[in-house]
C-alpha positions in Angstrom: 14.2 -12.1 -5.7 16.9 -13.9 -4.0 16.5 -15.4 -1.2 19.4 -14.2 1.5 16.5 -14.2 4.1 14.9 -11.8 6.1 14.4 -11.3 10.0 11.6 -11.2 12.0 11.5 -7.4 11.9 11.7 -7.0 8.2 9.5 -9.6 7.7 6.8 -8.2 9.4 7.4 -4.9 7.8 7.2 -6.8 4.2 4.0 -8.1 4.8 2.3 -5.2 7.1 1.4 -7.1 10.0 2.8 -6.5 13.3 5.7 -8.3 15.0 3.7 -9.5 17.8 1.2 -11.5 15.0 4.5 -13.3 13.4 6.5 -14.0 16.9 2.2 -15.4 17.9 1.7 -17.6 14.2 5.8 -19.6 14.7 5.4 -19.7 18.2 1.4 -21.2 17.3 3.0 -22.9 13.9 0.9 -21.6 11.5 4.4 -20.5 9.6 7.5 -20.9 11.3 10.6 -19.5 9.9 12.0 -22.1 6.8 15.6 -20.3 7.1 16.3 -20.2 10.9 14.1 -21.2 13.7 14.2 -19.9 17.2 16.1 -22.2 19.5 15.9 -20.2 22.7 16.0 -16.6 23.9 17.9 -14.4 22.2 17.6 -16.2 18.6 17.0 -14.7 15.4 14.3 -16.1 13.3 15.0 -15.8 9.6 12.1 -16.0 6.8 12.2 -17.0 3.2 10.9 -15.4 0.3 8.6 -18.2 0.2 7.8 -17.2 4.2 6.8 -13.9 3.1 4.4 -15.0 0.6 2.4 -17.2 3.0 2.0 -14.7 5.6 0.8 -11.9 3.1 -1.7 -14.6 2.4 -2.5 -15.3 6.0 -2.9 -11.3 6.5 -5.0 -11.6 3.4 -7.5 -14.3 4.6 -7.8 -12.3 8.0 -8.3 -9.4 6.3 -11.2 -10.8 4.0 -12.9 -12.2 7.3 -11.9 -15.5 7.4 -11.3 -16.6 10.9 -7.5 -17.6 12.5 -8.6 -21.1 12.6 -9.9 -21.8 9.7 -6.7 -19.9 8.2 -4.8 -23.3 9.6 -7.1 -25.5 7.9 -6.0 -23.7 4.7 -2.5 -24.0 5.2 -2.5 -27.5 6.3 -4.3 -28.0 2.9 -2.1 -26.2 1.1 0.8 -27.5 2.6 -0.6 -31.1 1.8 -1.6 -30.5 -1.7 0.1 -27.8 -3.1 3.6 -28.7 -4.9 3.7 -26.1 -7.7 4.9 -22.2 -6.6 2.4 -20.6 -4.2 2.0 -17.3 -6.2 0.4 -19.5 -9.1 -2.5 -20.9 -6.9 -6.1 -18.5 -6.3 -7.6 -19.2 -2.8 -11.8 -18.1 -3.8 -13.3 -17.1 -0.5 -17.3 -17.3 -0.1 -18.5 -16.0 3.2 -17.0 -18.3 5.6 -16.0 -20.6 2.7 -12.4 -20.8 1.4 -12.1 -22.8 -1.9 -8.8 -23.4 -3.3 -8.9 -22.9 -7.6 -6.2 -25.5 -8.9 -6.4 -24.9 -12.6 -9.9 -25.9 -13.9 -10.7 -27.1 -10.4 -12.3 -25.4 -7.4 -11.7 -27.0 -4.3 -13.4 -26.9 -0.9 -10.3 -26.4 1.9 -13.4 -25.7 4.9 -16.8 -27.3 3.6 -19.2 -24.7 5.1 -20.7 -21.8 4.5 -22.2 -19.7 1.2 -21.8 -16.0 -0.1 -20.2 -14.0 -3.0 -17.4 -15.1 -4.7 -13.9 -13.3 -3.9 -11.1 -14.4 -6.0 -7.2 -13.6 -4.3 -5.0 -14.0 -6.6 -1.8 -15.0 -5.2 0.2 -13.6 -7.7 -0.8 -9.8 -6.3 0.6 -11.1 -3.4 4.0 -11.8 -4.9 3.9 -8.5 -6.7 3.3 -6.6 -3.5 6.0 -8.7 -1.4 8.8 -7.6 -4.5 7.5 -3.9 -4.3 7.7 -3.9 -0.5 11.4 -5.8 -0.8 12.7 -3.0 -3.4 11.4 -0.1 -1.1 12.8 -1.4 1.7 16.5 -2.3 0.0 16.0 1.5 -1.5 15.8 2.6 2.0 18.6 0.5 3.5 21.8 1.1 1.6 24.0 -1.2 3.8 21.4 -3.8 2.8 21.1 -2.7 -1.2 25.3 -3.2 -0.6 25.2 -6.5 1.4 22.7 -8.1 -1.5 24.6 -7.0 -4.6 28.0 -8.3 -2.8 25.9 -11.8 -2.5 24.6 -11.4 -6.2 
């Protein structure tokens, strides 16, 4: 996918959260923007590909339970540990437990709690970012035009 960027708005379309949870998370800086930041009223935010990826897996963590806070202590983990491409990582989530699966090694990111293992898969979350990416250009020729002009 190339990475042109994507606004606020789309963003939170691609991902299927609202625009009030993404405006809350860079204002909160659980993922701000890696394109273009806010810097004042009236600014644009713009969000990589990359972006997209680690707010479908911050939807996917809430969505599976795990609490908002905790969700930080992941990313702060991840963001301290994790140099390879997100979509190739598995977070495993065990009740109020999040282990992070780096090859043959499981990781606690939390240290508490017990339950059944959940694997995510980061890849699906890739896969459904792509999907959502190629509906939405589908939907939007002026955009389908504007990305094969920068092809």
């Amino acid at each position: 996918m190339s990475d042109d960027g994507y606004s606020g708005t789309r963003a939170a379309q691609l991902v299927g959260i609202t625009y009030r949870q993404l405006d809350y998370w860079a204002r909160t800086e659980l993922i701000r923007p890696s394109l273009t930041d806010a810097a004042g009223s009236g600014s644009r935010r713009l969000y990589s590909y990359r972006d997209l990826l680690e707010l479908k897996v911050v939807k996917s963590l809430l969505d599976a339970g795990i609490k908002l806070e905790s969700v930080r202590d992941v990313f702060e983990f991840m963001r301290t540990h994790v140099n390879s491409d997100i979509a190739a990582a598995h977070i495993v989530i065990s009740g109020k437990q999040v282990l992070f699966c780096d090859g043959d090694q499981l990781i606690d990111v939390l240290q508490q709690g017990q339950g059944v293992l959940n694997v995510l898969p980061l890849a699906g979350v890739k896969a459904e970012i792509d999907s959502n990416i190629i509906r939405l250009r589908r939907n939007s020729p002026a955009e389908a035009v504007a990305a094969a002009v920068n092809a």
